[in-house]
C-alpha positions as CSV (number, residue, x, y, z in Angstrom):
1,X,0.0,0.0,0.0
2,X,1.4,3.8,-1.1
3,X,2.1,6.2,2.0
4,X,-0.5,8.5,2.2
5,X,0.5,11.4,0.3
6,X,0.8,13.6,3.6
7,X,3.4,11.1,4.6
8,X,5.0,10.3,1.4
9,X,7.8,13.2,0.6
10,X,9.6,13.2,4.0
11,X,13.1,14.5,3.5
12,X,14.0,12.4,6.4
13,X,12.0,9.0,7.5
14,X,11.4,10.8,11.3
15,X,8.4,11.1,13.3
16,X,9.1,13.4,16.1
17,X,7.2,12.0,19.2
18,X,4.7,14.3,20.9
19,X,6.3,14.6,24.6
20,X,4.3,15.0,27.4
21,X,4.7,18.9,28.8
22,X,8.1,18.9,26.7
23,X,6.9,19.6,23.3
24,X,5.3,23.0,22.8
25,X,4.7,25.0,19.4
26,X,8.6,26.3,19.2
27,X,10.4,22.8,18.8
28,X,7.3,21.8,16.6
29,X,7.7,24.1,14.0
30,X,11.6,23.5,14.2
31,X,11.4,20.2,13.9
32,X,9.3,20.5,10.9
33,X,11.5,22.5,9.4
34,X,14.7,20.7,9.6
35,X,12.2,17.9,8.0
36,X,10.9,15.7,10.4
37,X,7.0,15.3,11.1
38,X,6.7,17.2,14.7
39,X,4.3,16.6,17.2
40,X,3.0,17.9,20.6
41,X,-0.3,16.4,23.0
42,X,-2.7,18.7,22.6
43,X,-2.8,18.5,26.5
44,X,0.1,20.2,26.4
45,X,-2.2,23.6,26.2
46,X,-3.4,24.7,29.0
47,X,-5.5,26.4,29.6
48,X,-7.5,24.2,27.0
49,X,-8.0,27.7,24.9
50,X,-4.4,28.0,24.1
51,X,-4.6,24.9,22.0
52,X,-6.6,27.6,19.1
53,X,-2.9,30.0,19.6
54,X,-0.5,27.3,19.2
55,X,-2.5,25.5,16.4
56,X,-2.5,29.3,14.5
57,X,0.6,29.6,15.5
58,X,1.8,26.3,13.7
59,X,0.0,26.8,10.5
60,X,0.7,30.0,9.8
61,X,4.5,29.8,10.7
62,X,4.9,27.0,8.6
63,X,3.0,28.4,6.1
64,X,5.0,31.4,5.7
65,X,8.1,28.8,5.8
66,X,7.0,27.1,2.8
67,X,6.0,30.1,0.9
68,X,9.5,31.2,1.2
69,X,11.2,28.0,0.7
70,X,8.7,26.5,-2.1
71,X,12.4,24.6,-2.6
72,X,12.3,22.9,0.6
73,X,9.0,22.5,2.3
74,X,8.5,21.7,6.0
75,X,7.1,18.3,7.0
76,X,4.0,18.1,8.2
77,X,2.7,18.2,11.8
78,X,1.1,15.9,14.5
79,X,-1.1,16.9,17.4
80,X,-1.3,13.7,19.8
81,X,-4.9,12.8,21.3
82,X,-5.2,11.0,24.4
83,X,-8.2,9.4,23.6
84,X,-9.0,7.4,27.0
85,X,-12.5,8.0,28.7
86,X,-10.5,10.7,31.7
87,X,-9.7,12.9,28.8
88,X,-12.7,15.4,29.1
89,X,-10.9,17.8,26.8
90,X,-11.2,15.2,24.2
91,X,-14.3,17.0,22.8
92,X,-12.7,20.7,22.4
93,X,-9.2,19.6,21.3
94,X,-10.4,17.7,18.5
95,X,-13.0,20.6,17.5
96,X,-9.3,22.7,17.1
97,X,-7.8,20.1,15.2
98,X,-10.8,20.9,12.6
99,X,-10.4,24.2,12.8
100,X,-7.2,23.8,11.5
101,X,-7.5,21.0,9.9
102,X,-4.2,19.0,11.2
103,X,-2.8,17.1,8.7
104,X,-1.9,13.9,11.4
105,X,-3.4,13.1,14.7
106,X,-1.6,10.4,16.9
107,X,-4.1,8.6,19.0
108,X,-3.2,7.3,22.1
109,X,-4.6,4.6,25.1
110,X,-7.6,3.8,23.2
111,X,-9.3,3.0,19.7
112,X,-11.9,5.5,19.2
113,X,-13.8,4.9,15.8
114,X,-15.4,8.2,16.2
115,X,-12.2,10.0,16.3
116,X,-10.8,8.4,13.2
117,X,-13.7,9.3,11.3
118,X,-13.5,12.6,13.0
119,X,-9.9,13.2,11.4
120,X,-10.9,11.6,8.2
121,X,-13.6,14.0,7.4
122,X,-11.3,17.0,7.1
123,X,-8.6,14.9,5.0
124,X,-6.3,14.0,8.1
125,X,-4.5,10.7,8.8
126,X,-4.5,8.7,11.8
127,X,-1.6,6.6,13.3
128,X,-2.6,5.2,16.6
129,X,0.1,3.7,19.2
130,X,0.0,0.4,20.6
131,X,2.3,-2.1,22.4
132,X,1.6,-5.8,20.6
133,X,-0.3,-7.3,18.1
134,X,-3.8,-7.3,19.1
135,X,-3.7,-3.9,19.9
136,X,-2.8,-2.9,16.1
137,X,-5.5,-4.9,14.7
138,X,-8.2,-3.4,16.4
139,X,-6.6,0.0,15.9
140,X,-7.1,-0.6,12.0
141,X,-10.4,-2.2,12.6
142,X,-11.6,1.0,14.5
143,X,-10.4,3.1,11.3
144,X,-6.8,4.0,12.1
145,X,-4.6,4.2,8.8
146,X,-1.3,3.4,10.5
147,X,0.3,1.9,13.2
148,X,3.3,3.1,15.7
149,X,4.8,0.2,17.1
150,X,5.9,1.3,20.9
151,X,8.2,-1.3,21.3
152,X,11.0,-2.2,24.3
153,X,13.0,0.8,25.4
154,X,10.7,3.4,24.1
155,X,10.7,6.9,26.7
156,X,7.4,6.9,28.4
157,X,4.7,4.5,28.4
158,X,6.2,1.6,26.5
159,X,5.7,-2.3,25.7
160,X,8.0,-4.8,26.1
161,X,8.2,-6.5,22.8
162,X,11.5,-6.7,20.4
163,X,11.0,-4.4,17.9
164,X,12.1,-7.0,15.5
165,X,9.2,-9.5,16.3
166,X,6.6,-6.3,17.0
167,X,6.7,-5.2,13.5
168,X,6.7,-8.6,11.4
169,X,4.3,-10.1,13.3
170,X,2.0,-6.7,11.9
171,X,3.7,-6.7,8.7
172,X,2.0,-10.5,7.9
173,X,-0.7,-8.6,8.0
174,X,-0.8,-5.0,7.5
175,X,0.9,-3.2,4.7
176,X,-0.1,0.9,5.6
177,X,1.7,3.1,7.2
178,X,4.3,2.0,10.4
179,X,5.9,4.5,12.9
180,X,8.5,2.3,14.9
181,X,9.3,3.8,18.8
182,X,12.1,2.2,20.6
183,X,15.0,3.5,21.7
184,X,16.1,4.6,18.2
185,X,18.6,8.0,18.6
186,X,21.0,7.9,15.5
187,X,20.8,7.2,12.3
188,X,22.1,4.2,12.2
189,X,18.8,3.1,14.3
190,X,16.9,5.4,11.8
191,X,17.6,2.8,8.8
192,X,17.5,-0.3,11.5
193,X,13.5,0.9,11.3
194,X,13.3,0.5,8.1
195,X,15.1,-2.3,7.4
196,X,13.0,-4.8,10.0
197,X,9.7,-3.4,7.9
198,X,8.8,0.0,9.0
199,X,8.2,3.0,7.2
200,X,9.5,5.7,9.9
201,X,11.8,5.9,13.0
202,X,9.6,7.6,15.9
203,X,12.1,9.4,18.1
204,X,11.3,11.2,21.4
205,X,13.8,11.4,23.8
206,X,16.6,12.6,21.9
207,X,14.5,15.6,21.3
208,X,13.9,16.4,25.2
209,X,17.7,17.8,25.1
210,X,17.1,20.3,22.3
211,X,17.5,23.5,23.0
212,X,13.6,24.3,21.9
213,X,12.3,22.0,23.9
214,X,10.2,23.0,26.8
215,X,12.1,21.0,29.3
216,X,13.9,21.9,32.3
217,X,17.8,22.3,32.1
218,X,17.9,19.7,34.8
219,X,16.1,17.4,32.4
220,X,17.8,18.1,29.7
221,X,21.4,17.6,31.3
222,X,20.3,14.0,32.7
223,X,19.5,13.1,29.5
224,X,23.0,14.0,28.3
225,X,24.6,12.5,31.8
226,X,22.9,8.9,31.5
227,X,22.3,6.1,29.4
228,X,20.2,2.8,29.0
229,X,22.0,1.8,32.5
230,X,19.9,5.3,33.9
231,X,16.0,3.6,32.5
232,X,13.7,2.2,34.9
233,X,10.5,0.2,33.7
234,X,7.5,0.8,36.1
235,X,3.8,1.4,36.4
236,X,3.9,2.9,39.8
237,X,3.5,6.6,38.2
238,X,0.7,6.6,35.7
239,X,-0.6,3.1,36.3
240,X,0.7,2.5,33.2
241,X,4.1,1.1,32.6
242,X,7.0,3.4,31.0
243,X,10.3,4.2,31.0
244,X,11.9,6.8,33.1
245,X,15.4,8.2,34.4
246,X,16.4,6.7,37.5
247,X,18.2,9.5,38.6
248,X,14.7,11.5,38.4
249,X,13.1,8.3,40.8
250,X,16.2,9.2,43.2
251,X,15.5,12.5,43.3
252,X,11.9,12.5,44.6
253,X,13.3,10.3,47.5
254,X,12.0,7.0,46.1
255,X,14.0,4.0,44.9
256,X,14.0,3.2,41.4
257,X,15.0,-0.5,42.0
258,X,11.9,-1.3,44.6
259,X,9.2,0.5,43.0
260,X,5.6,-0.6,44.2
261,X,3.4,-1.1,41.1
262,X,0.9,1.8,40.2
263,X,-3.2,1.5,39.3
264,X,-4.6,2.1,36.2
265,X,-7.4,4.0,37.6
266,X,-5.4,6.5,39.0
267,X,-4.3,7.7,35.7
268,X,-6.2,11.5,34.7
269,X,-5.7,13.4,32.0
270,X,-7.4,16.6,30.5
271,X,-7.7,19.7,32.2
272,X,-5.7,18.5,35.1
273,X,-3.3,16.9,32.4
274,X,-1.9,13.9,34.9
275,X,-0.4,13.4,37.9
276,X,1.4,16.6,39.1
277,X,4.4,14.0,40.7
278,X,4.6,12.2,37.9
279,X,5.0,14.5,35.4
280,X,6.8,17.2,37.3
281,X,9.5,15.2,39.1
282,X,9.7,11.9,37.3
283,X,10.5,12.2,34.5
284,X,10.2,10.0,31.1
285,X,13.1,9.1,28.6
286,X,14.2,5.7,26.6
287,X,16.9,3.4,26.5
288,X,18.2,5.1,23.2
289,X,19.7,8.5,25.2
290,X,23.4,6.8,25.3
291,X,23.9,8.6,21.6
292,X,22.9,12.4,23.0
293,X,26.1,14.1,24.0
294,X,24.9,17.7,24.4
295,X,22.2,19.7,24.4
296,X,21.6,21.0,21.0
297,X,19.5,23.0,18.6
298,X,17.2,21.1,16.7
299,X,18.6,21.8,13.4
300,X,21.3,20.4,14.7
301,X,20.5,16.7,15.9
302,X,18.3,16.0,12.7
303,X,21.9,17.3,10.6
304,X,23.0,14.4,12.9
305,X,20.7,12.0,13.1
306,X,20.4,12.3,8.6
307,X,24.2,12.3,8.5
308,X,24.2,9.1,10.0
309,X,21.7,7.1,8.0
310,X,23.2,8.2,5.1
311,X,26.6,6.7,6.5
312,X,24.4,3.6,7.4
313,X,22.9,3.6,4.5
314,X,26.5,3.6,2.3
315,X,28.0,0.9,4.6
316,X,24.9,-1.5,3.9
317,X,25.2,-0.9,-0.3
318,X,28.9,-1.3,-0.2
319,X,28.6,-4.9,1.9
């Protein structure tokens, strides 16, 4: 099956992951500008009315972007939904991704067939996350048009399955659209996506420790301070298991290697946005952060990130 033609001219096979609090409209439009699809929660607003700013504030940046590089477009952008039944934004934020008609919409903790055909009526596109098999089929069978794979190692809430085994067991399957997430921050892991069957890289973390992203400096500089040695899997925060710095668990007096687990119903999200210790002190990032060496601009880790699937890329035709 062809891309859809929203996703099929990417300079750079990158999906930007929308990050919790981190990404805001700044590193979006960067991101997209450097080439790489960006992306922010529309949670991320608050209050709910500054989704309508940030959303004009997108399309018409990246609007004047194009016009005056007709030679080198910017990528398209994401806003993320969190479509689970605590989200009583829901409603609003998706009557602002009409209004602007956002070209992709990431759904997230639940299939919602009403939001796919939501999306669908203003000519958007739909990837939805999930964490195994069953999960993707009844994503597609709800309406979604692609998949993102949140394998083992992914920043945040994250599965546990090998990339490797996650994506051909879809791929027997499903041939649209496939965002993998899991600890992918070079190049190198860039091309590793594609080669095991996806169509994208989906990269989060590495973006945290940009210089546009709205992310403490503490946050930023434990990123660039650790490695996969520094990720802890638990479910004690959200009730939903992720990945997160231990350093962050150490800080907030807890211990990252006895963690109690966490309850799924404590998990809220919409005008409240989550838990405030969660979010505030704990704080998310994948296995894949060994490759960030220093905070950076964004321009300047996609330069990276493209210089070294290109490498990869050379080393693999010359074998």
């Amino acid at each position: 099956m062809p891309l859809p033609p929203v996703l099929a001219k990417l300079p750079l096979p990158i999906i930007g992951a929308p990050l919790f609090i981190v990404s805001n409209p700044k590193l979006v439009i960067e991101q997209c500008k450097a080439g790489v699809v960006g992306s922010m929660p529309a949670l991320n607003a608050r209050p709910a009315e500054q989704l309508d700013e940030w959303l004009a504030e997108i399309t018409e940046t990246l609007a004047a972007h194009n016009r005056a590089h007709p030679d080198r477009p910017a990528a398209p952008f994401a806003i993320n939904q969190i479509v689970h039944k605590s989200n009583d934004r829901l409603d609003h934020d998706m009557a602002m991704c009409a209004k602007y008609k956002v070209p992709i919409v990431i759904s997230s903790l639940g299939a919602r067939p009403e939001v796919n055909q939501a999306v669908h009526s203003w000519g958007g596109v739909v990837l939805h996350d999930i964490i195994n098999n069953t999960h993707a089929r009844k994503a597609i069978e709800k309406g979604a048009d692609g998949l993102i794979p949140v394998a083992a190692g992914a920043g945040g809430h994250a599965g546990v399955k090998s990339p490797f085994a996650l994506v051909a067991e879809i791929r027997e399957w499903f041939d649209g659209p496939i965002a993998l997430s899991g600890a992918i921050g070079t190049g190198a892991g860039v091309l590793g996506a594609l080669a095991c069957g996806a169509d994208f890289a989906y990269i989060g973390s590495a973006f945290v420790a940009t210089e546009e992203a709205r992310a403490v400096d503490g946050y930023k500089q434990m990123i660039v301070d650790s490695n996969s040695d520094d990720i802890v899997y638990s479910s004690l925060f959200t009730g939903v298991h992720g990945n997160y710095l231990a350093p962050s668990i150490r800080n907030a007096g807890l211990d990252p290697d006895h963690l109690p687990e966490g309850d799924i119903s404590t998990m809220r999200f919409g005008s409240e946005g989550g838990p405030k210790k969660a979010w505030k002190d704990i704080w998310g990032c994948g296995q894949g952060i060994g490759a960030v060496k220093k905070v950076v601009p964004v321009a300047e880790l996609v330069a990276r990130l493209k210089r070294e699937y290109e490498e990869a890329r050379r080393r693999i035709c010359a074998c």
